[in-house]
SERO-4910 file (N, C-alpha, C, O; in steps of 0.05 Angstrom, whole numbers):
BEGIN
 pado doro    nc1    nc2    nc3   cac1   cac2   cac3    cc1    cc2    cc3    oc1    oc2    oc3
  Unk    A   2667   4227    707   2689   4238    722   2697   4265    712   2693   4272    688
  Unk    A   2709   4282    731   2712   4305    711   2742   4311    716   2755   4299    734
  Unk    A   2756   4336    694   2781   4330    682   2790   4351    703   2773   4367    712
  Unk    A   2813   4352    710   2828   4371    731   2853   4375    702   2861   4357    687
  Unk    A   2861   4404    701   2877   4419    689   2896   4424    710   2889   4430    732
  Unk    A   2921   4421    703   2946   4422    723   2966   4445    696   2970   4439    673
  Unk    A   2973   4470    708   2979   4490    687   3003   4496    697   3003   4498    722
  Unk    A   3030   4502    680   3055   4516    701   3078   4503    696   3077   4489    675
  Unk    A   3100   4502    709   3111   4498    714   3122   4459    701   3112   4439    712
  Unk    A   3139   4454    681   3149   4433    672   3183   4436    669   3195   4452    654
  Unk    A   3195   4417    685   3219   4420    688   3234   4398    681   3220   4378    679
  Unk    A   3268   4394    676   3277   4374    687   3289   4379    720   3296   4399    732
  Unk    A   3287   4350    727   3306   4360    753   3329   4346    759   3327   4322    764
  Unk    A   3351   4356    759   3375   4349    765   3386   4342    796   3398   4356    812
  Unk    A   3376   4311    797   3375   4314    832   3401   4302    839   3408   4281    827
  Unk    A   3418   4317    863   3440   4311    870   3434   4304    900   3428   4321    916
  Unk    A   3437   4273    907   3437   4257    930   3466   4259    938   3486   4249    927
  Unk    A   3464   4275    966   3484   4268    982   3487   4248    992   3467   4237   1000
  Unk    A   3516   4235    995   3521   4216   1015   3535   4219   1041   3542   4205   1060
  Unk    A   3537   4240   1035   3556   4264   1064   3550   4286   1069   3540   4296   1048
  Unk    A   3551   4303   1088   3542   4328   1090   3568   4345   1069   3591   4338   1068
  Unk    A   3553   4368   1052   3575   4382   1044   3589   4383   1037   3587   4406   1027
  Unk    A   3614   4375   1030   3646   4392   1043   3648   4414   1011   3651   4412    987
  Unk    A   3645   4434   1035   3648   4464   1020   3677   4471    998   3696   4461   1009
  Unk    A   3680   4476    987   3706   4472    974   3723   4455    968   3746   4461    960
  Unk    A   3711   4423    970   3723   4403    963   3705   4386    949   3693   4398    931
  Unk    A   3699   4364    950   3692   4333    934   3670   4326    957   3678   4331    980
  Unk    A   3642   4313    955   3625   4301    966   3622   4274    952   3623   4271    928
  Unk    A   3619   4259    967   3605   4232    942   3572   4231    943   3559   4237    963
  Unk    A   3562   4225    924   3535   4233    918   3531   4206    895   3544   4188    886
  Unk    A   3502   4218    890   3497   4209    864   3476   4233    843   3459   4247    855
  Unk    A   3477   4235    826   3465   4249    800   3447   4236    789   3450   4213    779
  Unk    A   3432   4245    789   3405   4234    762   3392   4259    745   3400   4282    748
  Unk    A   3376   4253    733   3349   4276    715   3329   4254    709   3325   4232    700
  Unk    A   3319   4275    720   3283   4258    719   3259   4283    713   3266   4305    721
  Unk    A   3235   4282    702   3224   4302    695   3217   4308    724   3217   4291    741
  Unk    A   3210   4342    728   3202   4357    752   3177   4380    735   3164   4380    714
  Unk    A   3180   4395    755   3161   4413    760   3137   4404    773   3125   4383    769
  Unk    A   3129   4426    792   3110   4421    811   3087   4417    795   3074   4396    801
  Unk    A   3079   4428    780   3050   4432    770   3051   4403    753   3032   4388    751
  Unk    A   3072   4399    744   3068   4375    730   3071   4350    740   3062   4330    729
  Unk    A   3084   4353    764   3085   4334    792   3053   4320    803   3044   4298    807
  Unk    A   3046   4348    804   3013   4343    811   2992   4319    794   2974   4303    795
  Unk    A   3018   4338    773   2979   4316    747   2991   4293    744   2974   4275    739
  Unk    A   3023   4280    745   3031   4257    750   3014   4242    768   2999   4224    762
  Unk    A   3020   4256    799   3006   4241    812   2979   4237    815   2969   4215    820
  Unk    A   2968   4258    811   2933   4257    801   2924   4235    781   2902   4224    781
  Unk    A   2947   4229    762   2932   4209    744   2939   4189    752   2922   4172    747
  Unk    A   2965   4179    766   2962   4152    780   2943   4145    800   2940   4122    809
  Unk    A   2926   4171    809   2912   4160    825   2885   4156    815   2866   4153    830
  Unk    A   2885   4157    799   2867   4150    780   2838   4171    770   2814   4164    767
  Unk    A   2848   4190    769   2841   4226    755   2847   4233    726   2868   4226    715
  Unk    A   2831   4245    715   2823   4244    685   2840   4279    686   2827   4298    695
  Unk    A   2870   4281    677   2887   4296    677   2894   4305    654   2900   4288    637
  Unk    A   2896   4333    647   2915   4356    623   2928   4372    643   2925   4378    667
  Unk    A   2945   4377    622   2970   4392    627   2981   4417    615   2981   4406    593
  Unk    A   2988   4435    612   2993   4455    601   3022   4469    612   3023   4478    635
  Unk    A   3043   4469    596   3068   4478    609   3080   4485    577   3076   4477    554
  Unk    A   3102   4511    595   3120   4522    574   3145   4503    567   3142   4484    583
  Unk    A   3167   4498    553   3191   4492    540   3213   4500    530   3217   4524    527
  Unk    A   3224   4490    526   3247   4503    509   3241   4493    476   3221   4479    472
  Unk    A   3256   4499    455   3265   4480    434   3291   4463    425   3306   4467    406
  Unk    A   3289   4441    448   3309   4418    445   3296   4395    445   3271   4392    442
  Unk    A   3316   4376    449   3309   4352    458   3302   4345    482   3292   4323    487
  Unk    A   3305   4364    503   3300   4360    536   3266   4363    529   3253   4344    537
  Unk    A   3254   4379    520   3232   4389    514   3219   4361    503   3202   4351    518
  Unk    A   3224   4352    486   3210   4326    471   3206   4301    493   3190   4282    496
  Unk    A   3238   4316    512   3229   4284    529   3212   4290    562   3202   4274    577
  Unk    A   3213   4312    563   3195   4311    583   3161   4316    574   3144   4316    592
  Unk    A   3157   4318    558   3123   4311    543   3126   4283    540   3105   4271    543
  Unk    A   3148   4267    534   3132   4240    533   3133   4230    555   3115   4215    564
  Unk    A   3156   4236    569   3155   4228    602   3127   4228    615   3116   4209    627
  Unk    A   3115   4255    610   3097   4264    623   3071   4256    613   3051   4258    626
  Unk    A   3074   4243    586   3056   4231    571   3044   4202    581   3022   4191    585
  Unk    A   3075   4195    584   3075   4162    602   3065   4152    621   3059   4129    624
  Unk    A   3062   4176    641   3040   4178    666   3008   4180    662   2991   4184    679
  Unk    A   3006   4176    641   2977   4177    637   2957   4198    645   2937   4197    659
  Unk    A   2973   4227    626   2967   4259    633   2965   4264    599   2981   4256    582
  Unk    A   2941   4280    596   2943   4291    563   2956   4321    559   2943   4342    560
  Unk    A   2981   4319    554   3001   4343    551   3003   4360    539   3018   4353    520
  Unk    A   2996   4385    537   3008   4403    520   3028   4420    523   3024   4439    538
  Unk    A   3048   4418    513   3074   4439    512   3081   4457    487   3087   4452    464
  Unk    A   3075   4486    505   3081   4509    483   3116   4515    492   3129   4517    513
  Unk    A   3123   4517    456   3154   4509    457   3159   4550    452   3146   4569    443
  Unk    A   3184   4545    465   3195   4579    467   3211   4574    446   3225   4555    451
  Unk    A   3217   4588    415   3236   4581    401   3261   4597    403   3263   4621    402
  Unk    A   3278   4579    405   3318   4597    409   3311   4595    435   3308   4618    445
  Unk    A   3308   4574    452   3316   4578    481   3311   4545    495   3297   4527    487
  Unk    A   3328   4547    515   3332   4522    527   3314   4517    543   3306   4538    555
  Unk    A   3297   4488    552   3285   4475    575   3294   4482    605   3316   4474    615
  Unk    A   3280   4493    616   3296   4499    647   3298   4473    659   3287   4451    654
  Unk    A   3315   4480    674   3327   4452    695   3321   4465    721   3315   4489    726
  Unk    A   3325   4442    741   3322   4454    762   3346   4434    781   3352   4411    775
  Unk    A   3358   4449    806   3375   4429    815   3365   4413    841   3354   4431    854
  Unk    A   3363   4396    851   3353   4390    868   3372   4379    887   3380   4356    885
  Unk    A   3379   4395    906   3395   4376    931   3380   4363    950   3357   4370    957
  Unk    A   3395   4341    958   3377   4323    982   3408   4317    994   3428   4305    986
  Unk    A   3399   4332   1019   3424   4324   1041   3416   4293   1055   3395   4281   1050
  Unk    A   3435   4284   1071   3446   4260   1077   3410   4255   1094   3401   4232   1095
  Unk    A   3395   4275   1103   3369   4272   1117   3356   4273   1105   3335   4282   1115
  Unk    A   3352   4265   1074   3335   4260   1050   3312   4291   1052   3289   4293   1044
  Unk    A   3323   4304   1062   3308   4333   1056   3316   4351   1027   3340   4358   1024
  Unk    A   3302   4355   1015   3312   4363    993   3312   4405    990   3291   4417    994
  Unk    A   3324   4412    986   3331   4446    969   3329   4439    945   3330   4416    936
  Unk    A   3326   4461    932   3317   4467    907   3336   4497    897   3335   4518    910
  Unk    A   3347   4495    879   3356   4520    857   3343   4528    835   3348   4517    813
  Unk    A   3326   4547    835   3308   4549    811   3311   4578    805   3307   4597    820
  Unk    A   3321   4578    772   3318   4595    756   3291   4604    745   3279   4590    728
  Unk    A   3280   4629    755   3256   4644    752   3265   4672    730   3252   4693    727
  Unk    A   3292   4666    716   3296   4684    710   3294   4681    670   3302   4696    651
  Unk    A   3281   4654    671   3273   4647    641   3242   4653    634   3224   4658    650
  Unk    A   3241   4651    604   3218   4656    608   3195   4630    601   3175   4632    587
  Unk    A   3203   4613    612   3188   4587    611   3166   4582    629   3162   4560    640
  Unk    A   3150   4605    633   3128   4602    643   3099   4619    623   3103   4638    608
  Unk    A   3079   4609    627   3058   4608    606   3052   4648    612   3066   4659    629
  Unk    A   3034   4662    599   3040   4688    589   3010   4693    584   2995   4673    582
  Unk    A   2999   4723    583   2974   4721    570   2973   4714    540   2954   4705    527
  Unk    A   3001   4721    531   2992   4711    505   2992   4688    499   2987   4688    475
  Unk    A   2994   4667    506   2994   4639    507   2966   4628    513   2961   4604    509
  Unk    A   2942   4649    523   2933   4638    531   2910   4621    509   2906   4629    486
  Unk    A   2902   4608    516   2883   4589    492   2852   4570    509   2851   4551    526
  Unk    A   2833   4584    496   2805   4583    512   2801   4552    505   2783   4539    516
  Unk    A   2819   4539    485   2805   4514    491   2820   4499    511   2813   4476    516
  Unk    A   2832   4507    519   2851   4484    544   2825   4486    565   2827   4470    584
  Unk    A   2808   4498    565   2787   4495    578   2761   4468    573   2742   4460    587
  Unk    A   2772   4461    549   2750   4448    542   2743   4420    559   2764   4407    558
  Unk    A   2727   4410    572   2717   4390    575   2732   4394    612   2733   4374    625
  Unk    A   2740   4417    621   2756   4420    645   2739   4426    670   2729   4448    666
  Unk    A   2733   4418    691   2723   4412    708   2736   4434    740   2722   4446    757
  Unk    A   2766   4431    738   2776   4434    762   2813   4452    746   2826   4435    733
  Unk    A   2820   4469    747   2840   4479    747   2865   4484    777   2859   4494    798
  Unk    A   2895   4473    769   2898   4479    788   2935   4494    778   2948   4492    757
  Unk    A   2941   4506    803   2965   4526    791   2986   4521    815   2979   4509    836
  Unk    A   3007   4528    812   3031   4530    828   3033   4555    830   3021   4570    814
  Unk    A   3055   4569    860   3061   4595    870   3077   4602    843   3068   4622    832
  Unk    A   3098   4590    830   3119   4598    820   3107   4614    783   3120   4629    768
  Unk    A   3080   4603    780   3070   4621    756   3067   4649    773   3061   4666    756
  Unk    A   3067   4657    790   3051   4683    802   3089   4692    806   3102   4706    791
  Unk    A   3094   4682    821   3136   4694    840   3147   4700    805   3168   4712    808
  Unk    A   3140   4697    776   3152   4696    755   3143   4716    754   3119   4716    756
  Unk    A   3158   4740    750   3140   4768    742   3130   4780    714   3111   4795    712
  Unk    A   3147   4770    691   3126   4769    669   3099   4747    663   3084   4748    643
  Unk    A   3098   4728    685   3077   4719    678   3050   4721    702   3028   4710    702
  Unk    A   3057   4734    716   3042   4747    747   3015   4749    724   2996   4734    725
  Unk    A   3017   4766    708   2988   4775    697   2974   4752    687   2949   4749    689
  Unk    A   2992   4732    676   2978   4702    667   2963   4696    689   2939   4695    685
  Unk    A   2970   4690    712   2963   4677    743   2934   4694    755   2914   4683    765
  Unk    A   2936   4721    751   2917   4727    749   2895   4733    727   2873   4744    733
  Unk    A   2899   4728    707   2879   4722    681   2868   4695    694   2846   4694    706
  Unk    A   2881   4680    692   2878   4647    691   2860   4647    705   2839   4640    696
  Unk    A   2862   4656    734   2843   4638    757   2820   4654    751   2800   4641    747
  Unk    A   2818   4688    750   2794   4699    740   2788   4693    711   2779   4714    703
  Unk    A   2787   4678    694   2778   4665    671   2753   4635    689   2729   4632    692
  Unk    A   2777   4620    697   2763   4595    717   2738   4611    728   2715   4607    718
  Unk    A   2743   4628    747   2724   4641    765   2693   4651    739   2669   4646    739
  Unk    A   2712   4666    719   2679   4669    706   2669   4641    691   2645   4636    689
  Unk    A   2687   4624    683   2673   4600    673   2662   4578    705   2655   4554    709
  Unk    A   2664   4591    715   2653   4575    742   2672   4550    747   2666   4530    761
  Unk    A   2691   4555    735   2713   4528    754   2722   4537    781   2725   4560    790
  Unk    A   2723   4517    791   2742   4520    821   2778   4514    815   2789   4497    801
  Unk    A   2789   4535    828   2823   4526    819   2827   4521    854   2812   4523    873
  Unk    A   2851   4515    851   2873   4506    868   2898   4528    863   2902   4543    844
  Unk    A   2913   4523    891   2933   4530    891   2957   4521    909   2950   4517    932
  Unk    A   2979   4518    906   3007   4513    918   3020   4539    913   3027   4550    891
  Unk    A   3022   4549    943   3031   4574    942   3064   4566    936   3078   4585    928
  Unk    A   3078   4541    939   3105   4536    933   3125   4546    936   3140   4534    921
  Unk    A   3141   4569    954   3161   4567    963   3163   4594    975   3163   4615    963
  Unk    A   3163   4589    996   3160   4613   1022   3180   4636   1020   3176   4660   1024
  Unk    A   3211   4617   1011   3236   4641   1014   3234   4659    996   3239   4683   1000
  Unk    A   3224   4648    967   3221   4658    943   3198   4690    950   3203   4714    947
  Unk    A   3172   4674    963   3150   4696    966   3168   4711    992   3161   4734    986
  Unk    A   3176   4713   1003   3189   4722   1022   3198   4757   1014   3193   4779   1024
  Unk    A   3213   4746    989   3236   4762    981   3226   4787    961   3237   4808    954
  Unk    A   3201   4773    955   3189   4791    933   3159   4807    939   3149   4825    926
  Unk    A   3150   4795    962   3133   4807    974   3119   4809    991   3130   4794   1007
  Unk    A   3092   4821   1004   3082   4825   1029   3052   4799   1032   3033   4791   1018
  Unk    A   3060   4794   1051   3032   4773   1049   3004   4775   1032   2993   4760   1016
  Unk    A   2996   4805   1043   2972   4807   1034   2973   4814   1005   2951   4820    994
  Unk    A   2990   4813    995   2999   4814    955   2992   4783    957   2968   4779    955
  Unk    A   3009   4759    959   3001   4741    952   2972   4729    959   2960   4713    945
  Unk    A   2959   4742    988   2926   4731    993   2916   4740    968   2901   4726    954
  Unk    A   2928   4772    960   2901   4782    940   2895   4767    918   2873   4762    907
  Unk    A   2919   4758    911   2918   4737    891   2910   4710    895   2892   4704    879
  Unk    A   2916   4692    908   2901   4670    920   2866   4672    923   2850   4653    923
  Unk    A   2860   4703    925   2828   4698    936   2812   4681    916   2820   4679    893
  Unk    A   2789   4670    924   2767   4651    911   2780   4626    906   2769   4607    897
  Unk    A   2810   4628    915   2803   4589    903   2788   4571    923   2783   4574    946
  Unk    A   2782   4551    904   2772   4524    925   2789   4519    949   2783   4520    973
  Unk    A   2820   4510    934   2836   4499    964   2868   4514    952   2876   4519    929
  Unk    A   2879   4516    977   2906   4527    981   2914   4504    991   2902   4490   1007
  Unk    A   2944   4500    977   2958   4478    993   2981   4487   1002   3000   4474    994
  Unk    A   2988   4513   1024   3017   4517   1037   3025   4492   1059   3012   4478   1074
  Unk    A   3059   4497   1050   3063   4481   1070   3067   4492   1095   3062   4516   1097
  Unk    A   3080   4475   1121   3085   4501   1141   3092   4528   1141   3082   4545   1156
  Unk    A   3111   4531   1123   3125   4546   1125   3114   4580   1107   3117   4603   1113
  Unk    A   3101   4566   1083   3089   4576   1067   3056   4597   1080   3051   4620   1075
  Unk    A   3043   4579   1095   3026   4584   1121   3025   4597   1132   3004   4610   1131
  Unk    A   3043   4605   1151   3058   4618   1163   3064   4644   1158   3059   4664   1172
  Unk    A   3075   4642   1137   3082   4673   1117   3061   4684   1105   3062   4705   1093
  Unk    A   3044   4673   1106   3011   4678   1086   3003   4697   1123   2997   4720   1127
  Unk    A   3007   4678   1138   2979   4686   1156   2998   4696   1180   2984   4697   1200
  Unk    A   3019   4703   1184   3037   4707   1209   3025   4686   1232   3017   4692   1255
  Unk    A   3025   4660   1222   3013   4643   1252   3025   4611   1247   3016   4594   1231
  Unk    A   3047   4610   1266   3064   4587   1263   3046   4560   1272   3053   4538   1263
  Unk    A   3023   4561   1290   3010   4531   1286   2990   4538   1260   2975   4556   1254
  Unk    A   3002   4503   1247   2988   4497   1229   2954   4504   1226   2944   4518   1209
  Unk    A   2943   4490   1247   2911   4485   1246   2905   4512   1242   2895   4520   1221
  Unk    A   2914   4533   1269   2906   4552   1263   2904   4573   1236   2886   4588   1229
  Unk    A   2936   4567   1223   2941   4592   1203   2922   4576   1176   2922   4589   1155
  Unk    A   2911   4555   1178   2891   4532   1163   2867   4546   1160   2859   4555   1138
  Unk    A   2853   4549   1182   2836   4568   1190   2827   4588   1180   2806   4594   1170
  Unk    A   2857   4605   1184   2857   4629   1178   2857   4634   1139   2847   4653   1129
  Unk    A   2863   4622   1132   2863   4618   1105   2835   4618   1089   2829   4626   1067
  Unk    A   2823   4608   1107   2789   4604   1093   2780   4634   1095   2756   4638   1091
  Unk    A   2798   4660   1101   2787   4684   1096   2782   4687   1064   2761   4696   1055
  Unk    A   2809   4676   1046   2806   4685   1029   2806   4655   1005   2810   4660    981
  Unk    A   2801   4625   1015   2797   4606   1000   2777   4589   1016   2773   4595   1040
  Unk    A   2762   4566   1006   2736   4559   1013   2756   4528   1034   2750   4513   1052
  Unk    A   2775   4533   1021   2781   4498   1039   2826   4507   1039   2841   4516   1022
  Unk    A   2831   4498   1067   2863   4500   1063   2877   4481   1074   2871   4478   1098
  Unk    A   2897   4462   1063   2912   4452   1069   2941   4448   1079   2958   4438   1064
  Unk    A   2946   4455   1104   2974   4458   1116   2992   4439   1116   2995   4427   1138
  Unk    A   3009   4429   1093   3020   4400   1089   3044   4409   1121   3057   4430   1126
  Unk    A   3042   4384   1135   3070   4389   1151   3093   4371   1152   3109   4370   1170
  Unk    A   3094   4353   1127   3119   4333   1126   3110   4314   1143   3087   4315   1151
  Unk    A   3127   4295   1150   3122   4274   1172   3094   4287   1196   3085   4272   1214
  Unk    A   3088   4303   1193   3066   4302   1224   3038   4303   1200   3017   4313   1209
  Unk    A   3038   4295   1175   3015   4288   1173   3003   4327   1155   3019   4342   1143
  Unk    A   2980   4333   1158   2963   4353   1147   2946   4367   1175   2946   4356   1198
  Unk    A   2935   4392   1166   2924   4398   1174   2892   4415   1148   2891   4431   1129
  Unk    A   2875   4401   1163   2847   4414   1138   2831   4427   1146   2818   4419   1166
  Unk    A   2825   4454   1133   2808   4460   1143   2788   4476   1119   2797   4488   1100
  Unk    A   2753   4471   1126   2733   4478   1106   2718   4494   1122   2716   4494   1146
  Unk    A   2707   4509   1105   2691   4523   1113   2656   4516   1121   2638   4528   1131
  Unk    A   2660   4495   1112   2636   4471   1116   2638   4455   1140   2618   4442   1146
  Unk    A   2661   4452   1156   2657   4432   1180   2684   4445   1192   2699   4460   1180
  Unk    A   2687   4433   1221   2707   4428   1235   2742   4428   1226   2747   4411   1209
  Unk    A   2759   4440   1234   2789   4427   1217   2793   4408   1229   2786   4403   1252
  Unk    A   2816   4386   1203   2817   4366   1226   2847   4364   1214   2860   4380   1202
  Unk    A   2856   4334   1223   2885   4330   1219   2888   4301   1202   2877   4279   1205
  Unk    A   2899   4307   1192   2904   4278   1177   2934   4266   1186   2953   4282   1187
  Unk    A   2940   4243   1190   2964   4229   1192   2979   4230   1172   2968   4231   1150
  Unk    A   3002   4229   1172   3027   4220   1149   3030   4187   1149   3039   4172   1166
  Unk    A   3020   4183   1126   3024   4149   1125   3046   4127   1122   3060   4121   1103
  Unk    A   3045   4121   1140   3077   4100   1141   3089   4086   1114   3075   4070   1101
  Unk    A   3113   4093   1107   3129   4092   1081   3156   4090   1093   3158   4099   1116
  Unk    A   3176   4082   1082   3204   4075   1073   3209   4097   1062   3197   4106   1043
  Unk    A   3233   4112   1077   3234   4146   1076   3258   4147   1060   3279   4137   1068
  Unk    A   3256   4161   1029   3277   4160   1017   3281   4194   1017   3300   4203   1030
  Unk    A   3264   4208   1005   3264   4234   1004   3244   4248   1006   3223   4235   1005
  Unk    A   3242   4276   1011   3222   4283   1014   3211   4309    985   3194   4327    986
  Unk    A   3229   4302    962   3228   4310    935   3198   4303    928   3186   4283    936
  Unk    A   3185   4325    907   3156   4319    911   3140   4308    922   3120   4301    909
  Unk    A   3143   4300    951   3122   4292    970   3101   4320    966   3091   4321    944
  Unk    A   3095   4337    979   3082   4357    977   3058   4356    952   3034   4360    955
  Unk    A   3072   4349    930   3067   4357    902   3037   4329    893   3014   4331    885
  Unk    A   3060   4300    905   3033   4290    909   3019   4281    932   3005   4261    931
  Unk    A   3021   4295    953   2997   4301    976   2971   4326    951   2946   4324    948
  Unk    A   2986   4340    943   2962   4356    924   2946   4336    904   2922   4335    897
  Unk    A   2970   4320    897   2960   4301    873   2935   4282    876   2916   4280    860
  Unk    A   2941   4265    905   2921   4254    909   2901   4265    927   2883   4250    935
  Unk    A   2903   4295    935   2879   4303    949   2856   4313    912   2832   4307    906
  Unk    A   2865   4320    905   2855   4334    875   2843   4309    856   2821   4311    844
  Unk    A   2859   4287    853   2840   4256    841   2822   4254    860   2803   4249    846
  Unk    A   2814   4254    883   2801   4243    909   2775   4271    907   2752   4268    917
  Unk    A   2782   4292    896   2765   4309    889   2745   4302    872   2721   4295    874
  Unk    A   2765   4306    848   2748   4312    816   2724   4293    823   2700   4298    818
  Unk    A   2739   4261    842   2725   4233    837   2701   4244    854   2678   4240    846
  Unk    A   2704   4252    870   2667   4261    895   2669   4244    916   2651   4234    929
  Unk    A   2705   4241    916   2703   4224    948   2695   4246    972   2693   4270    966
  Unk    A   2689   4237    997   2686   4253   1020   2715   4262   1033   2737   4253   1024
  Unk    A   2711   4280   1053   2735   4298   1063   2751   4278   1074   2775   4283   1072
  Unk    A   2746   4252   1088   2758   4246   1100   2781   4219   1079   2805   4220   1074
  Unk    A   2764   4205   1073   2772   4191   1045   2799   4213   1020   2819   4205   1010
  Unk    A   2788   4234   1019   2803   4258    999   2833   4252   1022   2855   4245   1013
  Unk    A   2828   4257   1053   2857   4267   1059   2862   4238   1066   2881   4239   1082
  Unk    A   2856   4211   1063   2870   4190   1062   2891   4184   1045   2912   4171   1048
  Unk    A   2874   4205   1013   2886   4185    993   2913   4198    990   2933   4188    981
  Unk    A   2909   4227    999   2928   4239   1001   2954   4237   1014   2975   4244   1003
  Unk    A   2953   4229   1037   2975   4223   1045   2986   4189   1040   3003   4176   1052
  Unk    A   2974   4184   1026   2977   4143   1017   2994   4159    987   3015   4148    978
  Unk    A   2988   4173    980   2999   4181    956   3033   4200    966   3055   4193    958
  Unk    A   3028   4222    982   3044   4233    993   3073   4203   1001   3095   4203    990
  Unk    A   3062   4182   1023   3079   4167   1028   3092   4151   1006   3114   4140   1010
  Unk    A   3079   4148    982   3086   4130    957   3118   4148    950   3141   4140    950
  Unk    A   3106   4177    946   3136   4196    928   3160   4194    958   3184   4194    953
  Unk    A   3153   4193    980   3188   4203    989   3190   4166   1002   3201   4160   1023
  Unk    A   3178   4150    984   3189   4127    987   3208   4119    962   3215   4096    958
  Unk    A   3217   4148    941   3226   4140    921   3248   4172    921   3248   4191    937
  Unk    A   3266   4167    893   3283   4190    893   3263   4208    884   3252   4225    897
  Unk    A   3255   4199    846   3249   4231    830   3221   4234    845   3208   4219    859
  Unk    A   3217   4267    832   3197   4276    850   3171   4273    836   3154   4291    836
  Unk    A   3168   4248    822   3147   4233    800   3152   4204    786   3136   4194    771
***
C-alpha cells in the first residue's frame, strides 16, 4: 500500500450550532463544542478511516491545545508530526452552522501557523507515495513559497500531489485566477468545490469547469454538496457521481472527506469508479455528524 502525506493546515474548531437564525444584537440559542479541525488534517482523518496508510505534517502553537490535537489526530490512526511555533498560540477556527446545517467558517490567516521553507524536512518524504495540500497553505502569504517548494519538490521526486483549492471568497480577494492555476499546475487531482471551480475557470456548470481544469491537472473533482461530484480525467469520459444517502446533520468537513476517501481509494489502486463511490460513502458518513472529523 502506499503512504499519502496530508501537509497544512491543523486546527481547533470552535463549532457554534445554531438553533435559530441569527438575532443580530441580541441572544441566539445554539450549542458550542471544539473538536480538532483543519482541512488538511480533516483529509488524513478521513483517509485513514478508510483504510489508507496516512502522515501528517502541520504547524502549532506551544500550549496545551497543541498536545491535544496531535493526539486527537493520533487517535485516528494518522502518524503525526507537529512543528510547535514557540511564544504563540494554536489557531482556532470558528465554525458557524446555521439552522440549514450549512456551515461558514472564520479563519485567521493572519498567524503564522502554517509550515515555511524553513520547516521544510526531506524526510517527511520518506516512504511517501502521494502528497496532498490545501488552498489555505498557498492564500497564507508567508508561506505561498512553502506551497510552491512543496509540490515542486513532489514533482522532482516523482510524487503526484493533490489539491483543495479551499475557499473561493478567500482566493477571490487576494487574487486573479490564473495566479492560483499557475500554482495548481501538475497536480494529479484538484478538488474545487462549486464555487471554487468556477472562480478557477469562469464556468458555473460543474462538468464543464471539471473539464476545463485538466488544462492544468491530470484528473478534477467538482464536489457539489448534495448533487453528488462531478469527475473528470484526462484518460476517459467525465462522469458524475451521486451524493450518498445519509442523515443530514452538517455539512462541516463533508468536502474534506469526499477528498479523504477519494485519496485512500487511490493510494489503494481502486478503479475510477469504485475511488468516487468510496468517496461519497465517506463524504455522507461526516455531515451525518457535527465535528468536521
Amino acid at each position: 500500500m502506499r503512504r499519502l502525506l496530508c501537509l497544512g493546515d491543523l486546527n481547533l474548531d470552535v463549532t457554534i450550532t445554531l438553533e435559530d437564525p441569527l438575532a443580530v444584537g441580541s441572544d441566539t440559542p445554539g450549542s458550542i463544542e471544539m473538536h480538532g479541525g483543519g482541512s488538511a488534517a480533516n483529509v488524513a482523518a478521513w483517509a485513514a478511516r478508510c483504510d489508507a496508510d496516512v502522515s501528517f505534517v502541520g504547524v502549532v502553537g506551544d500550549d496545551q491545545a497543541a498536545d491535544f490535537l496531535h493526539e486527537e489526530l493520533s487517535g485516528n490512526g494518522v502518524l503525526v508530526t507537529t512543528l510547535h511555533r514557540p511564544g504563540t498560540r494554536t489557531r482556532a477556527v470558528a465554525a458557524i452552522v446555521d439552522v440549514a446545517g450549512e456551515r461558514s467558517l472564520v479563519s485567521d490567516l493572519g498567524t503564522t501557523l502554517y509550515p515555511t521553507v524553513e520547516d521544510f524536512d526531506p524526510a517527511w518524504f520518506n516512504g511517501i507515495n502521494w502528497l496532498h495540500l490545501t488552498g489555505y497553505t498557498f492564500i497564507a502569504e508567508y508561506s505561498r513559497g512553502f506551497f510552491r517548494m512543496i509540490t515542486a519538490e513532489a514533482a522532482r521526486r516523482g510524487i503526484p500531489f493533490s489539491v483543495d483549492p479551499s475557499a473561493a471568497h478567500l482566493l477571490q480577494a487576494e487574487f486573479e485566477p490564473h495566479e492560483v492555476l499557475d500554482a495548481l499546475r501538475g497536480a494529479a487531482v484538484l478538488f474545487p468545490n462549486r464555487d471554487e471551480g468556477e472562480f478557477l475557470t469562469g464556468i458555473s456548470d460543474p462538468e464543464e469547469a471539471a473539464v476545463s481544469l485538466l488544462a492544468v491537472a491530470d484528473s478534477a473533482v467538482v464536489k457539489c454538496g448534495p448533487d453528488g461530484a462531478w469527475i473528470a480525467r484526462r484518460d476517459m469520459e467525465p462522469f458524475h457521481v451521486a451524493a450518498a444517502e445519509t442523515d443530514f446533520v452538517s455539512t462541516l468537513g463533508a468536502g474534506d472527506a469526499f477528498a479523504g476517501g477519494f485519496l485512500a481509494a487511490t493510494v489503494r489502486g481502486l478503479d475510477a469508479g469504485a475511488t468516487a463511490q468510496l468517496a461519497a460513502e465517506t463524504a455522507a458518513h461526516a455531515v451525518a455528524r457535527s465535528p468536521a472529523r
